[in-house]
C-alpha positions as a Markdown table, in Angstrom:
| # | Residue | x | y | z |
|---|---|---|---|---|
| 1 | Unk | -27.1 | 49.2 | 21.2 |
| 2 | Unk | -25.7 | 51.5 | 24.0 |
| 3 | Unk | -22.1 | 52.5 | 23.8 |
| 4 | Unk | -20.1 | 53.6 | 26.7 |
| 5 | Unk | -18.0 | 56.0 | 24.6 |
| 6 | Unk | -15.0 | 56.4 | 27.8 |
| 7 | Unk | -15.1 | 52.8 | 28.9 |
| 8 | Unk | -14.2 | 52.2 | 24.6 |
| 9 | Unk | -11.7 | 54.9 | 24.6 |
| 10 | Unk | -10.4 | 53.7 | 28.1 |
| 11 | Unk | -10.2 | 50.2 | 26.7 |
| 12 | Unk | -8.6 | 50.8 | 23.5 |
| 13 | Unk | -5.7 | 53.2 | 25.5 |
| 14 | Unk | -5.1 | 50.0 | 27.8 |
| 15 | Unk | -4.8 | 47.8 | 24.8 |
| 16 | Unk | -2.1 | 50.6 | 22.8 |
| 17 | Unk | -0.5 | 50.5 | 26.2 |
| 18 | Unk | 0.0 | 47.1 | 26.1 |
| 19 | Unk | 0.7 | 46.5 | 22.7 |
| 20 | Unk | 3.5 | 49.5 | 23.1 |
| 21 | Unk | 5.0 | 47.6 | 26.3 |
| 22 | Unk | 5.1 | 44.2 | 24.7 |
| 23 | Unk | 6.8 | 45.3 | 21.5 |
| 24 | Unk | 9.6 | 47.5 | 23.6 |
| 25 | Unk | 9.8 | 44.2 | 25.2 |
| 26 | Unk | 10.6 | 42.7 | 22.2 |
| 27 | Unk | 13.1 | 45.5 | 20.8 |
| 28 | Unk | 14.7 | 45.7 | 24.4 |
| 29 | Unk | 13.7 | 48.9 | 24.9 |
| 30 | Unk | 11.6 | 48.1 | 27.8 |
| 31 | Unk | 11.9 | 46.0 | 30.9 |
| 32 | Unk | 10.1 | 42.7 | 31.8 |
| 33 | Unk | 8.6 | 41.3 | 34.4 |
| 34 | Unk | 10.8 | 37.8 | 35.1 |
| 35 | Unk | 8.6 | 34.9 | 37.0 |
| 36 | Unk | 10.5 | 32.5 | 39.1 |
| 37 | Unk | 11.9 | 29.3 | 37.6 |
| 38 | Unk | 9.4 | 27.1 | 39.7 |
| 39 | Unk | 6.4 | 29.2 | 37.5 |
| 40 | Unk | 8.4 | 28.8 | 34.3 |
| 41 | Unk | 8.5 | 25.2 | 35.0 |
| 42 | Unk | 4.5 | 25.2 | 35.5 |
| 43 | Unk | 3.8 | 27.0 | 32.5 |
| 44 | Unk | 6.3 | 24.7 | 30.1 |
| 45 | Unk | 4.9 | 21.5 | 31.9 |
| 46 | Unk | 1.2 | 23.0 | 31.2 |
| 47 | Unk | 2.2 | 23.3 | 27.5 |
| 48 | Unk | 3.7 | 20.0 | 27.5 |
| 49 | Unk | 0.6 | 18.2 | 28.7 |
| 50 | Unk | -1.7 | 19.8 | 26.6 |
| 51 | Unk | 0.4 | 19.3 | 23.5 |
| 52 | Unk | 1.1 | 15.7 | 24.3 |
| 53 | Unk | -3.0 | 15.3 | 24.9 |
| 54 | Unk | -3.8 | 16.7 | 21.5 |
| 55 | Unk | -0.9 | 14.0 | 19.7 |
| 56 | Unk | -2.6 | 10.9 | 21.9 |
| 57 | Unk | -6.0 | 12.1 | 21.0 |
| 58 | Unk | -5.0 | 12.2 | 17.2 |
| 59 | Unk | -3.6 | 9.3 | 17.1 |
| 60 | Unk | -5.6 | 6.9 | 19.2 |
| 61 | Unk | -8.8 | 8.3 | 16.8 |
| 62 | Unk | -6.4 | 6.9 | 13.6 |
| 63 | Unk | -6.2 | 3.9 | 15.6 |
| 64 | Unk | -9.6 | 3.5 | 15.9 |
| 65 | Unk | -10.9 | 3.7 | 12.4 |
| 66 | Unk | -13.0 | 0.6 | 11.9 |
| 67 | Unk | -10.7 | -1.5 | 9.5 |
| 68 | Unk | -12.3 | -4.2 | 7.1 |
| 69 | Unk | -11.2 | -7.7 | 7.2 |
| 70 | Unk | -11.1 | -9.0 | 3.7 |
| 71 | Unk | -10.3 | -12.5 | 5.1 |
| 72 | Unk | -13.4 | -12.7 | 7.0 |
| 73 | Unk | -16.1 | -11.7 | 3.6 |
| 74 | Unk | -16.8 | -15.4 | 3.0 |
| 75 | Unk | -17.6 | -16.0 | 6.9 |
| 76 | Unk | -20.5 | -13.7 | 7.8 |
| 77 | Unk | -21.4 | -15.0 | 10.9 |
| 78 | Unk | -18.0 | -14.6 | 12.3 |
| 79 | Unk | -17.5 | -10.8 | 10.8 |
| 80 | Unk | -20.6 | -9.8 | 12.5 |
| 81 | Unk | -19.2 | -11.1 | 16.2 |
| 82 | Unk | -15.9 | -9.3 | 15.7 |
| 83 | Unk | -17.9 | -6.3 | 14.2 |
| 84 | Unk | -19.9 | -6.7 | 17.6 |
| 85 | Unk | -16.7 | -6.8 | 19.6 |
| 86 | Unk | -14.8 | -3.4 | 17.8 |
| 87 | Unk | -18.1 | -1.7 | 18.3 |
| 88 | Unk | -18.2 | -2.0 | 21.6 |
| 89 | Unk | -14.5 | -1.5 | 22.2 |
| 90 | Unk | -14.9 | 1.5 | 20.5 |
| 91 | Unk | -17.8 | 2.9 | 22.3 |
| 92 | Unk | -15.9 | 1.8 | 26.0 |
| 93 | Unk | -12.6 | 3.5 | 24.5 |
| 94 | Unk | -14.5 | 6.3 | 23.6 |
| 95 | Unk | -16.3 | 6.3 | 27.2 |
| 96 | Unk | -13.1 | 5.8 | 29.4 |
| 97 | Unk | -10.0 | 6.9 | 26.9 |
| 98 | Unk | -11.6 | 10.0 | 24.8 |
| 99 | Unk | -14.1 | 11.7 | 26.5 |
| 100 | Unk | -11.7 | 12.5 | 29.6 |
| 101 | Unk | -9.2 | 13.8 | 27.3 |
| 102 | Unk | -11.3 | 15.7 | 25.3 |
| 103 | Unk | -12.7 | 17.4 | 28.7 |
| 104 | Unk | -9.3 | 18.5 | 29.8 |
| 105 | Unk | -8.9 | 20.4 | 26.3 |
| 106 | Unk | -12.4 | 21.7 | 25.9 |
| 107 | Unk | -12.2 | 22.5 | 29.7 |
| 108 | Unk | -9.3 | 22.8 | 31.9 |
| 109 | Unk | -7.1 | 23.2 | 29.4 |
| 110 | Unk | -8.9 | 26.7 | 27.7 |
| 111 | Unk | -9.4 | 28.3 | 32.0 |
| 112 | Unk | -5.8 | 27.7 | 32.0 |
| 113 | Unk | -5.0 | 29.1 | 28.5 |
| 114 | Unk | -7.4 | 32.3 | 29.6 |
| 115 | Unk | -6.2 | 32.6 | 33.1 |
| 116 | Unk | -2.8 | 32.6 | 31.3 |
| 117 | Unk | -3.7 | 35.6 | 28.8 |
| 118 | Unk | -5.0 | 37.7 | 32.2 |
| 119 | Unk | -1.9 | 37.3 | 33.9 |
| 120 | Unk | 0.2 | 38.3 | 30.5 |
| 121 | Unk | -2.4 | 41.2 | 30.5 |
| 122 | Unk | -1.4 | 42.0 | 34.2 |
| 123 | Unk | 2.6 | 41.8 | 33.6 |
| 124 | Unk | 1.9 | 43.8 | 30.4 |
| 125 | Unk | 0.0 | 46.3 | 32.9 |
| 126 | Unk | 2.4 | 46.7 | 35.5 |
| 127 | Unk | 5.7 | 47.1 | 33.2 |
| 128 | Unk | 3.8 | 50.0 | 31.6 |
| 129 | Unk | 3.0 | 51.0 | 35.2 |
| 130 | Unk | 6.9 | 51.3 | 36.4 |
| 131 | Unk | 7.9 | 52.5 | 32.8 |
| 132 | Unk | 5.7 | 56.0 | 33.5 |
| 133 | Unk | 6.9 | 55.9 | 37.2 |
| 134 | Unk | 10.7 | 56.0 | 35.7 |
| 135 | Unk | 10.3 | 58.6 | 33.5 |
| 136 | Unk | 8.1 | 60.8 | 36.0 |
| 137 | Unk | 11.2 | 60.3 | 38.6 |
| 138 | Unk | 13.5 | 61.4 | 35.6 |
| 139 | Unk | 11.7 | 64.3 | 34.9 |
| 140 | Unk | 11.3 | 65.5 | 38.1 |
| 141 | Unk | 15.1 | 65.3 | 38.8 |
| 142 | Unk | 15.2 | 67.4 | 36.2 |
| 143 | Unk | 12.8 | 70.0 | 36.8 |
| 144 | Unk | 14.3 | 70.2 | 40.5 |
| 145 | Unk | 17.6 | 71.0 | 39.5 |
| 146 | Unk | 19.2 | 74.2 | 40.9 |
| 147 | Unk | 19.4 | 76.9 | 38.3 |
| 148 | Unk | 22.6 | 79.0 | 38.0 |
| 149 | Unk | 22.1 | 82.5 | 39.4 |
| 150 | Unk | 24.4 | 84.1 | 37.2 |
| 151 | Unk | 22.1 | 82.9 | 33.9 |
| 152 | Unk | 18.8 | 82.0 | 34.8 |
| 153 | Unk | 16.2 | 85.2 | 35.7 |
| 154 | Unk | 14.2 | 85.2 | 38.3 |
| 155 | Unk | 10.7 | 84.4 | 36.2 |
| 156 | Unk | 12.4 | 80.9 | 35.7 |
| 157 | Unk | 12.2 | 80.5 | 39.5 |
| 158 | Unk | 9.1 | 80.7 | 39.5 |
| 159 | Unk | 8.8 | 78.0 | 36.1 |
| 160 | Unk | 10.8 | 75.4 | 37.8 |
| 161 | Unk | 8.9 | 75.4 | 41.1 |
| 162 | Unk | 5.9 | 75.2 | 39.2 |
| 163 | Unk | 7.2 | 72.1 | 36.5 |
| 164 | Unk | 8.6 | 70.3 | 39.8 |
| 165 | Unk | 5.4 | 70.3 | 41.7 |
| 166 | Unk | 3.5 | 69.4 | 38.9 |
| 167 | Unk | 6.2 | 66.3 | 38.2 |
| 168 | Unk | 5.9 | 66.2 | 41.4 |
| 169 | Unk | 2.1 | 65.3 | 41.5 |
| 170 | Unk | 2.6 | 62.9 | 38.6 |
| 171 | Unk | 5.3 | 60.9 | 40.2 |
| 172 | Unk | 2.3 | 60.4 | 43.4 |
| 173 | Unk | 0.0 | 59.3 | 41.0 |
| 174 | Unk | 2.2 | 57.0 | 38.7 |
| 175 | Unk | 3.2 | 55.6 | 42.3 |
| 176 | Unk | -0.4 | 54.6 | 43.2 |
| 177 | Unk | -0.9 | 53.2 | 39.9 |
| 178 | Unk | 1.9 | 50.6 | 40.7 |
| 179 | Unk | 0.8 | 49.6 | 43.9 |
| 180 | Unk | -2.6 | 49.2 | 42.0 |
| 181 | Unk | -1.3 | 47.2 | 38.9 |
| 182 | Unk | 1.4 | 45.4 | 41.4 |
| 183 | Unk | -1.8 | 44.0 | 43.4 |
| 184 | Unk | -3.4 | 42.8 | 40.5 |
| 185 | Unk | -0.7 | 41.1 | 38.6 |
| 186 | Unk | 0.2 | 39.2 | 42.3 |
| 187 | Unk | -3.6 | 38.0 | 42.6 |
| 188 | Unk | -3.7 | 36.9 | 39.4 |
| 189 | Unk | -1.0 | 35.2 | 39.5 |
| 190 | Unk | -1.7 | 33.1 | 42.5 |
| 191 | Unk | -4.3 | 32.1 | 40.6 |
| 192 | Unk | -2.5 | 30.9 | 37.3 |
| 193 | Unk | 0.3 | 29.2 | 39.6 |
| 194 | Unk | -3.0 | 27.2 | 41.7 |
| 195 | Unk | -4.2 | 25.9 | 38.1 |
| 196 | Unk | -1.0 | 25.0 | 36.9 |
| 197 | Unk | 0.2 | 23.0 | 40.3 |
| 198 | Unk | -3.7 | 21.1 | 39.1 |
| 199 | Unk | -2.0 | 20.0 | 36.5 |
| 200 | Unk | -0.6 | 17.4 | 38.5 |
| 201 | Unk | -3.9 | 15.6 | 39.0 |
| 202 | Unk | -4.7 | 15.7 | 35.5 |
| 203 | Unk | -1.7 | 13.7 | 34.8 |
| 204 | Unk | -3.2 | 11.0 | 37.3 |
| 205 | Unk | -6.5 | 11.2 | 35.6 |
| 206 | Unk | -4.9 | 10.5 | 32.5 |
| 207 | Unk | -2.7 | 7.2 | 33.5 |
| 208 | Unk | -6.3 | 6.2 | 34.8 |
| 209 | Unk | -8.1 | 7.3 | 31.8 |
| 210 | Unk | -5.0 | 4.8 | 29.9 |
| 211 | Unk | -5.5 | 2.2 | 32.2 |
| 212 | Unk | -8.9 | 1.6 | 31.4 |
| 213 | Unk | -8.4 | 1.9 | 27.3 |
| 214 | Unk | -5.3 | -0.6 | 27.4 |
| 215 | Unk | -7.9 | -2.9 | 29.8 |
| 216 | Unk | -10.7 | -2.7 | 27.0 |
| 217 | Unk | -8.1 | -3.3 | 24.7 |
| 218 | Unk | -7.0 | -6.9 | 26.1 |
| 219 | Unk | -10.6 | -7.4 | 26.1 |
| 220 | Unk | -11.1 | -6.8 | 22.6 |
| 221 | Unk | -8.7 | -8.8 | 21.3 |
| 222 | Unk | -9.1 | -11.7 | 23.6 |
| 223 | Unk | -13.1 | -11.5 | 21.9 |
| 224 | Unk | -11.0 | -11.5 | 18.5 |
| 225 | Unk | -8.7 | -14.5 | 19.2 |
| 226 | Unk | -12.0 | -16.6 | 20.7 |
| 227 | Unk | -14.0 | -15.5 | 17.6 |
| 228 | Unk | -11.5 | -16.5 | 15.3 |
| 229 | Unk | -10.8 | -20.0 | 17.4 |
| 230 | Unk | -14.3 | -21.0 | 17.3 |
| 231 | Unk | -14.7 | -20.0 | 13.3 |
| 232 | Unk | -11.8 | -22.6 | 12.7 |
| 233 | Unk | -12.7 | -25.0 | 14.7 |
| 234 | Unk | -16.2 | -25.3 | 12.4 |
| 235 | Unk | -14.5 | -25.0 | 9.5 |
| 236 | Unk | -12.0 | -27.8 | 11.1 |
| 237 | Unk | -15.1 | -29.7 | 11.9 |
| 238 | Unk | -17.1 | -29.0 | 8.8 |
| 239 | Unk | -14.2 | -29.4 | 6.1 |
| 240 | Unk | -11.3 | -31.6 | 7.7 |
| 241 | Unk | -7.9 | -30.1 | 8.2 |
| 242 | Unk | -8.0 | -27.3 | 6.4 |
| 243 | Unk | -5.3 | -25.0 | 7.8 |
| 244 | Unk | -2.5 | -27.5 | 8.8 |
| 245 | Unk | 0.0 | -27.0 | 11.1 |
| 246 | Unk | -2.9 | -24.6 | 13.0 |
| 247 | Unk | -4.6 | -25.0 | 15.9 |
| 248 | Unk | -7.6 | -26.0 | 14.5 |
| 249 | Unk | -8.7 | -29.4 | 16.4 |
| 250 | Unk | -10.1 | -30.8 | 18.9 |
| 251 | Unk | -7.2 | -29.4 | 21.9 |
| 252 | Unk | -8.7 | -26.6 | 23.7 |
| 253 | Unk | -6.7 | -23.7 | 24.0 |
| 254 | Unk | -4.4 | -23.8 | 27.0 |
| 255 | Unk | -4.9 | -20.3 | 29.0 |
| 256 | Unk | -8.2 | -20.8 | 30.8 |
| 257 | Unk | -10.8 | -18.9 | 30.1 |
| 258 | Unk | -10.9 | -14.6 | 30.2 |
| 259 | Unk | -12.0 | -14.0 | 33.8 |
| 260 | Unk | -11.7 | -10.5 | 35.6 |
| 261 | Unk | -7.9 | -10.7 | 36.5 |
| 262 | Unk | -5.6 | -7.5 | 35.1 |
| 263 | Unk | -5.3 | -6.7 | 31.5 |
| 264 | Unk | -1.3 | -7.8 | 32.5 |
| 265 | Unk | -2.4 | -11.1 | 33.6 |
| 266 | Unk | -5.3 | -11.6 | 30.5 |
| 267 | Unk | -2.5 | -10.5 | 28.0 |
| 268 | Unk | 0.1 | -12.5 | 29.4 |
| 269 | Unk | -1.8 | -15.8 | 29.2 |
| 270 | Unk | -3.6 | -15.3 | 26.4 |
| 271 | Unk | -2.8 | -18.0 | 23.1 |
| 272 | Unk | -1.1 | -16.0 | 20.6 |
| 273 | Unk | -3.1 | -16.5 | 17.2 |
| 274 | Unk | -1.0 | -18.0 | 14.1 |
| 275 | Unk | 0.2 | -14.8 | 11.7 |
| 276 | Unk | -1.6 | -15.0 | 8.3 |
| 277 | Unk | 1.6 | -16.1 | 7.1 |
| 278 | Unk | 0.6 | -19.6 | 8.4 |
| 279 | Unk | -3.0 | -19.1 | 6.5 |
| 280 | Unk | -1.5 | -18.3 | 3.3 |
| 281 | Unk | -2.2 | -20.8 | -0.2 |
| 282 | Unk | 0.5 | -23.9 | -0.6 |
| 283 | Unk | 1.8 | -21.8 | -3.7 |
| 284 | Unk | 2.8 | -18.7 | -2.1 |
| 285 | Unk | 4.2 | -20.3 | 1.6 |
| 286 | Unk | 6.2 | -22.3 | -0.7 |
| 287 | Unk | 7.9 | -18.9 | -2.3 |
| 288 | Unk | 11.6 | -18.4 | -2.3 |
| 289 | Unk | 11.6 | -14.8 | -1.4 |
| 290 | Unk | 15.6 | -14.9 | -2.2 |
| 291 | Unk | 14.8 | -15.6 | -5.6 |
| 292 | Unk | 12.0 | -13.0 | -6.0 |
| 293 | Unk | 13.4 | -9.8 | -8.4 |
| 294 | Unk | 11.4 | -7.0 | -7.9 |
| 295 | Unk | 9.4 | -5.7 | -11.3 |
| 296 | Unk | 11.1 | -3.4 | -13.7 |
| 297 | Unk | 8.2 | -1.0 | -12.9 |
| 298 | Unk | 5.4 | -1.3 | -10.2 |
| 299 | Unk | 7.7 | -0.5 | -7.2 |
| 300 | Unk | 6.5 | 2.0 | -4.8 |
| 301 | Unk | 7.6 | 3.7 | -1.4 |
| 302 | Unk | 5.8 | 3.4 | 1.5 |
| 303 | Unk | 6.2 | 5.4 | 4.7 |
| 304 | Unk | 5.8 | 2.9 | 8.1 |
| 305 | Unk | 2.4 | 3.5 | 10.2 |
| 306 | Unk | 2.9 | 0.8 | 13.1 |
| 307 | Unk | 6.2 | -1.1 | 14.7 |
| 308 | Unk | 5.9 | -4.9 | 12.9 |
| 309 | Unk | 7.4 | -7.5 | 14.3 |
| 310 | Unk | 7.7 | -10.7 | 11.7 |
| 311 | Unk | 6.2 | -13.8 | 12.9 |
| 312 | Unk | 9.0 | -16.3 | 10.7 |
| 313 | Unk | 11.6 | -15.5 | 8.1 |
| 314 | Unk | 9.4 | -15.3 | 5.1 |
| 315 | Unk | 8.0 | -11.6 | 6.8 |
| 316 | Unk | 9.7 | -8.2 | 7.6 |
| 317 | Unk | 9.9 | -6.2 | 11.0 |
| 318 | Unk | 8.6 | -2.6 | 10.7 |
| 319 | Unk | 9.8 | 0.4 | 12.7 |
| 320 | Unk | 7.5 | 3.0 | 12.7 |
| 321 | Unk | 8.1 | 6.4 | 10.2 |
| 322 | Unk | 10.8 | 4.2 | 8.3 |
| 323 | Unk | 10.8 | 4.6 | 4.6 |
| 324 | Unk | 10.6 | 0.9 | 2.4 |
| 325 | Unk | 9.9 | -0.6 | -1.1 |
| 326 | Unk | 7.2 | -2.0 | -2.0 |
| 327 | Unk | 5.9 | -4.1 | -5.3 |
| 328 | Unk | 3.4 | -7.4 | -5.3 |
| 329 | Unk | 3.7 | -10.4 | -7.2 |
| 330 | Unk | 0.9 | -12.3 | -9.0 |
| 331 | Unk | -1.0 | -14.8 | -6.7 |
| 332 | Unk | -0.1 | -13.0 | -3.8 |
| 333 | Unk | -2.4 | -12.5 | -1.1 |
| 334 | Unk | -4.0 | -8.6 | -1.5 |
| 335 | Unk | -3.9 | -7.8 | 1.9 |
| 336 | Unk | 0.4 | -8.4 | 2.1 |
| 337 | Unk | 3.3 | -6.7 | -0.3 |
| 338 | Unk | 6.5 | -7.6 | -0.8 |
| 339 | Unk | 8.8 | -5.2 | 1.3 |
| 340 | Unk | 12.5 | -4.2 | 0.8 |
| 341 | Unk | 14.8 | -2.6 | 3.4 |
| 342 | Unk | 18.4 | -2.5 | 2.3 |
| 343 | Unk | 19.3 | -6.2 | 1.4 |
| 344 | Unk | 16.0 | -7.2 | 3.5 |
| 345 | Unk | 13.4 | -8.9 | 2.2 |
| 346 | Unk | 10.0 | -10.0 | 3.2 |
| 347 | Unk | 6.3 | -9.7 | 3.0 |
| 348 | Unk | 4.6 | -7.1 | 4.9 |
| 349 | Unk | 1.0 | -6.4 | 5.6 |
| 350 | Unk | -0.8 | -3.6 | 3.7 |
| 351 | Unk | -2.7 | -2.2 | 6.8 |
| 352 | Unk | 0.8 | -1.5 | 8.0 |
| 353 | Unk | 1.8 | 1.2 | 5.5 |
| 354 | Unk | 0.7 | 4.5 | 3.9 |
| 355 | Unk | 2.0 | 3.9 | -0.1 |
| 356 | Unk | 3.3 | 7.3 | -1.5 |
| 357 | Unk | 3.2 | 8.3 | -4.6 |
């Protein structure tokens, strides 16, 4: 390999320079470069964007995790349709919700981020710059000062004259070097500040991008709710009234059928599906939960994943992050827990909860 020995020393005396400017910075020793608020604002509302696109990324990929439906392992057929219907939610989610956001970070996001360390290179650059031309002008104040003709022999005349011309000289060139480092830092800037006012359009692209995942969304779960209604209805028709007090029957639901209206409108009409509260055995839907004592061992905490909202008294709203109780009682259904909350009470569903230990 072929080494440009002055472009490395040049190099490594830019980055001293700048590592000595930004630590006087930091000490006060050396002043800074202030951008106007309406940059400031641009930078912070960059940051913001990108850290609030890493948090929705995280967390709609949690959401996504393909979760197993115990309830369904004794109806095949009807597993593999809703199987069918997360796949392909996943894969349009993934398609319309993911992709975009991951392009933004892999993409937009790192142009910004190194446009960003330029222009912090620049600023570095041109503080340096009108540090040397302050302490040029110093010194050459102080080489040009009138000597006293009583003290000072005439040799030192000729010293002086010399040490101001040659301050002189330096002063010129520290000068140029501003206008030099002053045009660079304003280009470069222009540049940051265009890519930051873009940020504005990702922000559209997003909303779209959440449009679309909250549409397949509706769909999915409208798939779900139809899967589930024709399952019981064969079951209905196969077994008599199994699930009384369900909709199992021969009624037909009474939203009409999923057509290509807004996810608004398909969620709005849309039959809400009975809680498995309403599915549970005679035994358990029959239990007192006031008389329920919790074990003298077996408790555990459990940290809220999801908001819950209880569909009748014998369940117990969830706020997300809150901190509960926990213990199950023999009989009961593996896929719920008895919760506590204060003097609350109430079952709670397992896929709900992170258990600590």
């Amino acid at each position: 390999m072929d080494f440009n020995m002055k472009k490395l020393a040049s190099d490594a005396g830019i980055f001293f320079t700048r590592a000595v400017q930004f630590t006087e910075e930091k000490f006060g020793q050396a002043e800074k470069t202030e951008l106007d608020a309406h940059f400031e604002n641009l930078l912070a509302r960059a940051d913001s964007t990108k850290n609030w696109t890493e948090k929705i990324l995280r967390q709609t990929e949690v959401l996504l995790q393909p979760n197993p439906r115990k309830t369904l392992l004794k109806v095949a057929e009807a597993e593999k349709q809703l199987g069918a219907a997360e796949r392909d939610f996943i894969h349009t989610a993934s398609i319309s919700f993911l992709t975009p956001l991951r392009n933004f970070l892999e993409g937009d996001w790192k142009t910004i981020s190194k446009e960003r360390r330029l222009l912090q290179n620049r600023r570095l650059d041109l503080d340096a710059c009108k540090a040397r031309l302050k302490k040029a002008k110093a010194a050459e104040a102080k080489a040009t000062t009138v000597p006293d003709f009583q003290e000072t022999r005439p040799r030192n005349y000729i010293l002086s004259a010399s040490a101001s011309a040659l301050w002189n000289d330096e002063v010129d060139k520290a000068e140029q070097e501003l206008r030099v480092a002053q045009t660079e830092f304003d280009r470069q800037a222009e540049v940051t500040r265009l890519l930051l006012e873009g940020i504005s359009s990702t922000h559209v692209n997003h909303l779209r991008c959440l449009h679309e995942f909250v549409k397949s969304q509706t769909t999915y779960y409208a798939q779900c709710y139809r899967h589930m209604l024709d399952l019981q209805k064969q079951l209905g028709s196969s077994q008599g009234a199994i699930f009384p007090g369900t909709f199992v029957g021969t009624t037909e639901p009474a939203s009409p059928p999923l057509s290509s209206t807004s996810p608004t409108t398909a969620a709005a009409t849309m039959p809400v599906v009975p809680s498995v509260a309403s599915l549970a055995p005679p035994g358990e839907a029959s239990l007192c939960l006031e008389e329920v004592a919790p074990p003298a061992s077996g408790t555990r905490k459990a940290r809220v994943l999801y908001d819950y909202e209880a569909a009748d008294s014998s369940e117990l709203a969830l706020l997300a992050d809150e901190l509960i109780t926990v213990y199950s009682l023999p009989g009961m259904d593996p896929d719920w827990l008895i919760g506590e909350r204060g003097n609350k009470k109430g079952k709670v569903p397992v896929t709900y909860l992170e258990l600590l230990s």
